[in-house]
C-alpha positions as CSV (number, residue, x, y, z in Angstrom):
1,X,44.5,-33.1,-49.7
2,X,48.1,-34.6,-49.7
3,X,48.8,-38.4,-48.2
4,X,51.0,-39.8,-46.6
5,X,52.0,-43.3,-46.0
6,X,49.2,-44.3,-43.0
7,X,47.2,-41.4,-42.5
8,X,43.7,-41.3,-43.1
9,X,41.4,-39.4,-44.6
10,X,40.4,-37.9,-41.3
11,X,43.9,-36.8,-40.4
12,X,45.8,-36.3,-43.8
13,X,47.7,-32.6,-44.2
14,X,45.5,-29.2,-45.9
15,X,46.7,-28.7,-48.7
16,X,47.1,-25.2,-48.2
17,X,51.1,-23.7,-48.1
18,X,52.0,-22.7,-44.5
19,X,55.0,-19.9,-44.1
20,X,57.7,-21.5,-42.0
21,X,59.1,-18.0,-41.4
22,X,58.9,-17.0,-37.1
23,X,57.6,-20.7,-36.8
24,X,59.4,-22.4,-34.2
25,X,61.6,-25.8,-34.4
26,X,62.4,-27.6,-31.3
27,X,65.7,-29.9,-32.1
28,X,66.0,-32.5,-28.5
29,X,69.3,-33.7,-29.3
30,X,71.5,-30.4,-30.6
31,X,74.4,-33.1,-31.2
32,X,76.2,-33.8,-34.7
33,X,72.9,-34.9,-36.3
34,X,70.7,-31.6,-34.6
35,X,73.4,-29.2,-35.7
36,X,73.1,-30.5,-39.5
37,X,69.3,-29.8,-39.2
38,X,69.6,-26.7,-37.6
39,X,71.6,-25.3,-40.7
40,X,69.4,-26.6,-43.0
41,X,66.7,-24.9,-41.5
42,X,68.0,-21.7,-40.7
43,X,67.5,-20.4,-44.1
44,X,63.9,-20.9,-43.7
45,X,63.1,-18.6,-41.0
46,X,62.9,-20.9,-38.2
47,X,63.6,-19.9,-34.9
48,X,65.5,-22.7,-33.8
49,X,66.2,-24.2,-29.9
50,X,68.3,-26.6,-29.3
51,X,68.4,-28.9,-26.2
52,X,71.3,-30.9,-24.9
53,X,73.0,-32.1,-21.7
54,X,75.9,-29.6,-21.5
55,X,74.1,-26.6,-22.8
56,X,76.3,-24.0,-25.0
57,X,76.0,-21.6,-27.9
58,X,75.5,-23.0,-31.6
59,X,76.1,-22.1,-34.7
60,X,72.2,-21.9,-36.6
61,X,70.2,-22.0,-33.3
62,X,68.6,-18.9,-31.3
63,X,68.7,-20.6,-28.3
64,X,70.5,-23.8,-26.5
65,X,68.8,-25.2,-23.2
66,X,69.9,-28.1,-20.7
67,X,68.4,-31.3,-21.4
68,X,65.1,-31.1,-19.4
69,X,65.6,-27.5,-19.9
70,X,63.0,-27.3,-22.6
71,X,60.2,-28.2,-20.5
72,X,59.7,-24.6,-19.1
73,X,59.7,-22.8,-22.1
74,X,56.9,-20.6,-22.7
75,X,53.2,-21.9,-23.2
76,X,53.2,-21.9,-27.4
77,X,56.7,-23.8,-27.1
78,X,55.4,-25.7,-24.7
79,X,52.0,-26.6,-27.2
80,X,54.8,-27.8,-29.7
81,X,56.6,-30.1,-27.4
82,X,53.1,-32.1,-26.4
83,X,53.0,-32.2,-29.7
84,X,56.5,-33.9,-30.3
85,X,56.0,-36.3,-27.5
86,X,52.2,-37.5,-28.6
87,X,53.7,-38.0,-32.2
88,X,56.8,-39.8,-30.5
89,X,53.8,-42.1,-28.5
90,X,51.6,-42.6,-31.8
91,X,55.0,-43.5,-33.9
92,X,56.0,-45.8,-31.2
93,X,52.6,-47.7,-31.0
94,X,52.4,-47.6,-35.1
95,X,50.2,-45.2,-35.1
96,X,49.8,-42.3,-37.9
97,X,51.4,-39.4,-36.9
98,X,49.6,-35.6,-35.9
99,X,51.0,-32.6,-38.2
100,X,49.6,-29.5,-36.8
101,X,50.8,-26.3,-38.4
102,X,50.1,-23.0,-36.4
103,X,52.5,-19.7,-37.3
104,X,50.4,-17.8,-34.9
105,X,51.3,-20.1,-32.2
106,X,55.1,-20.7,-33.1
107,X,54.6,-24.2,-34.6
């Protein structure tokens, strides 16, 4: 099993190898900062989606949406985002942190 920092037994990672390829990364903030981690994850296989207030195409991501945009993307993306925002809440309250990996799902 592989630890982190705060996780439990319970909830620590499998340490089987997951392929990132076709997964699907979410960046909430395509700005300086999102642009960086969209090129270093392109080479990975990612589809990447980017959200920001004044949508517009980006070099490394496959799609750019409005800022609340990202809310009515399809069901799996949408399985990733509740996701995000119940690891945001847990990190908040000092909580350990989720880590779900699912190809078949997109995340």
């Amino acid at each position: 099993m592989l630890y982190r920092q705060n996780v439990t037994e319970k909830e620590a990672l499998p340490s089987t190898i997951q392929e990132l390829t076709d997964a699907t990364l979410l960046i909430i903030g395509a700005g300086g900062i999102g642009q960086e981690i969209a090129a270093r994850a392109k080479p990975f296989g990612l589809i990447i989606i980017g959200s920001r207030r004044h949508p517009q195409e980006l070099p490394n991501f496959d799609q750019v949406v409005g800022a609340d945009e990202w809310r009515s993307l399809p069901p799996c993306k949408q399985r990733s985002i509740a996701l995000f925002i119940d690891n945001l809440k847990r990190y908040q309250a000092g909580k350990p942190l989720r880590n779900v990996v699912d190809k078949e799902a997109g995340y």
